[in-house]
Phi, psi and omega in degrees: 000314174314288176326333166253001141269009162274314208286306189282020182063039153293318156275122194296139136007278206284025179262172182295333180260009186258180235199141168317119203262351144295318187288301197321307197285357176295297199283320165285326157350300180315276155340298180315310225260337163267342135334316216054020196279172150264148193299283172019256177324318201282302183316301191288336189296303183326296208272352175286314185255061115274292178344295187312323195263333160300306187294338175273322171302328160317278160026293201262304159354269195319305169315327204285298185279358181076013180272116199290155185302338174298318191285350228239120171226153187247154201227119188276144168195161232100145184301306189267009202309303230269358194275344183261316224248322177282311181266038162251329192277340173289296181334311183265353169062052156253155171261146171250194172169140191256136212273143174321111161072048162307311197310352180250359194277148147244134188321289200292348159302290166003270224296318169302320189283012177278150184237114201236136154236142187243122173238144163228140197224124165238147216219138182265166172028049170325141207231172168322335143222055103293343172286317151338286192296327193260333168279272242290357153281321178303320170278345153322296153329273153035249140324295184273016145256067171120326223269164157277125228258333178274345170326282211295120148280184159209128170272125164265153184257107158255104173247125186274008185295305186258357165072046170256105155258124195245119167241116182247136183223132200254167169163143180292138122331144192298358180263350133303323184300358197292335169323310186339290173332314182288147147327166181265130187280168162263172203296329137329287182314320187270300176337306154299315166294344187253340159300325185288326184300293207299326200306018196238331201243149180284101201252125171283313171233183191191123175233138174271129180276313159219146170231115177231207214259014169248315179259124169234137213235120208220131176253139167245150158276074175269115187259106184269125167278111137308194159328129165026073162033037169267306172288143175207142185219174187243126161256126161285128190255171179212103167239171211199099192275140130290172209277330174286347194063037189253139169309110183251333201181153181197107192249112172285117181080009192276192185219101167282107150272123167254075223234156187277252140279313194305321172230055196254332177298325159290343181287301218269347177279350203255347185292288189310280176017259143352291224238358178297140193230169170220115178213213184327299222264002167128217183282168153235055215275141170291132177317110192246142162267133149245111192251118203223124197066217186250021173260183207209084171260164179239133163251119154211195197205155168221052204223193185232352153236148179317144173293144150231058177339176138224116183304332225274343164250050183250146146048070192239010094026000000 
């Protein structure tokens, strides 16, 4: 694969892999010529059925987290990132990028420093603090495996079926943490940086929604064509920056309130209301983000009675 992604120019100068793009294509030649193929064609063949054996796991990832495919950027790393990693992001219509000194990088290093803890409890009517209590042993956990206290998220789970309450909390390691370390970009900068995130999608405007003093939250307008440009519809795209420019959330279609702590619990019962959907199997309450400080938590539910989070004593410390 390295020889026919040097030969179809797939790989950069500067990468760990690249490889003379004559001899390679001299060396794919071969092949062609025994094919009777063009190196081209011979070259797409190689590289469609690797490709064919990657992409439902990309897939089934992306299916797993609920992530729309547009927000999906693969980021390569490893000696051999580049040779692989652009025509799987071509192929799936995504955007990548190969990580800075990949050749020293390892995926599965990566993927080890994260630090994930689960506590499940099951609790009938959980009530707000029990819910309190079960994140903050998660986040506990956590920490003393590792985590950087500014790192961790926490997702809560309720399944009110099964009287399951699940609080899981993710965080980086201090071998992750060298971001910390840069300055905070300013509001220019982070504009630029959330243009870049969108550059793959046709985006009409891009507006900053809020800035507050951890976060800044950038709406994008992408105008989707039907059947012979007749039908038309709009995607809200939502990203959510920290001060570093690191990407924390990416939403499609969402709804952003921005409130103070304090009168965020009547914001948010009436929001649940609104947006409450009903059918066979009971409610369907949507899925809510909090972004409160310098944390990103997720509430969401796959049951059939409501959570009854209340924001306004959630982490208000």
């Amino acid at each position: 694969m390295t020889c026919v992604s040097n030969a179809l120019g797939y790989v950069d100068p500067n990468h760990y892999a690249y490889a003379n793009q004559e001899i390679a294509i001299a060396a794919l030649g071969v092949l062609a010529h025994y094919m009777g193929k063009s190196i081209e064609g011979v070259g797409r063949m190689v590289l469609d059925a690797i490709v064919k054996h990657i992409e439902p796991t990309i897939r089934r990832m992306i299916d797993e987290y609920g992530i729309p495919v547009e927000h999906v950027e693969l980021t390569g790393g490893g000696g051999g990132c580049a040779t692989v990693v652009p025509i799987v992001a071509q192929t799936m219509g995504v955007r990548h990028k190969i990580a800075r000194n990949h050749q020293y990088i390892s995926p599965i290093g990566a993927a080890l420093a994260m630090v994930r803890d689960t506590v499940e409890r099951t609790i009938i009517n959980p009530t707000n603090e029990d819910i309190m209590s079960l994140r903050k042993e998660a986040v506990n956990l956590a920490l003393k495996s590792g985590a950087q206290k500014e790192s961790v998220d926490v997702t809560i789970d309720i399944d009110s079926e099964k009287n399951i309450v699940r609080a899981t909390a993710v965080g980086s390691t201090d071998t992750k943490q060298g971001q910390s370390m840069k300055p905070d970009l300013n509001n220019v900068d982070l504009l630029e940086r959330a243009t870049d995130n969108f550059s793959h999608i046709h985006i009409t405007s891009l507006d900053p929604l809020t800035l507050t003093s951890h976060f800044n939250v950038y709406k994008g307008d992408e105008e989707v064509h039907g059947i012979k440009k007749v039908l038309r519809r709009q995607k809200k795209h939502f990203l959510v920056l920290d001060k570093k420019g690191t990407t924390r959330l990416r939403l499609l279609n969402a709804e952003i309130k921005d409130a103070p702590n304090r009168i965020m619990q009547g914001e948010l019962k009436q929001w649940l209301d609104l947006h409450t959907k009903y059918d066979v199997g009971g409610e369907k309450t949507p899925d809510v983000y909090v972004l409160i400080w310098e944390s990103c938590d997720r509430f969401y539910r796959h049951t059939k009675r409501r959570s009854n989070v209340e924001v306004n004593q959630y982490r208000t410390h």
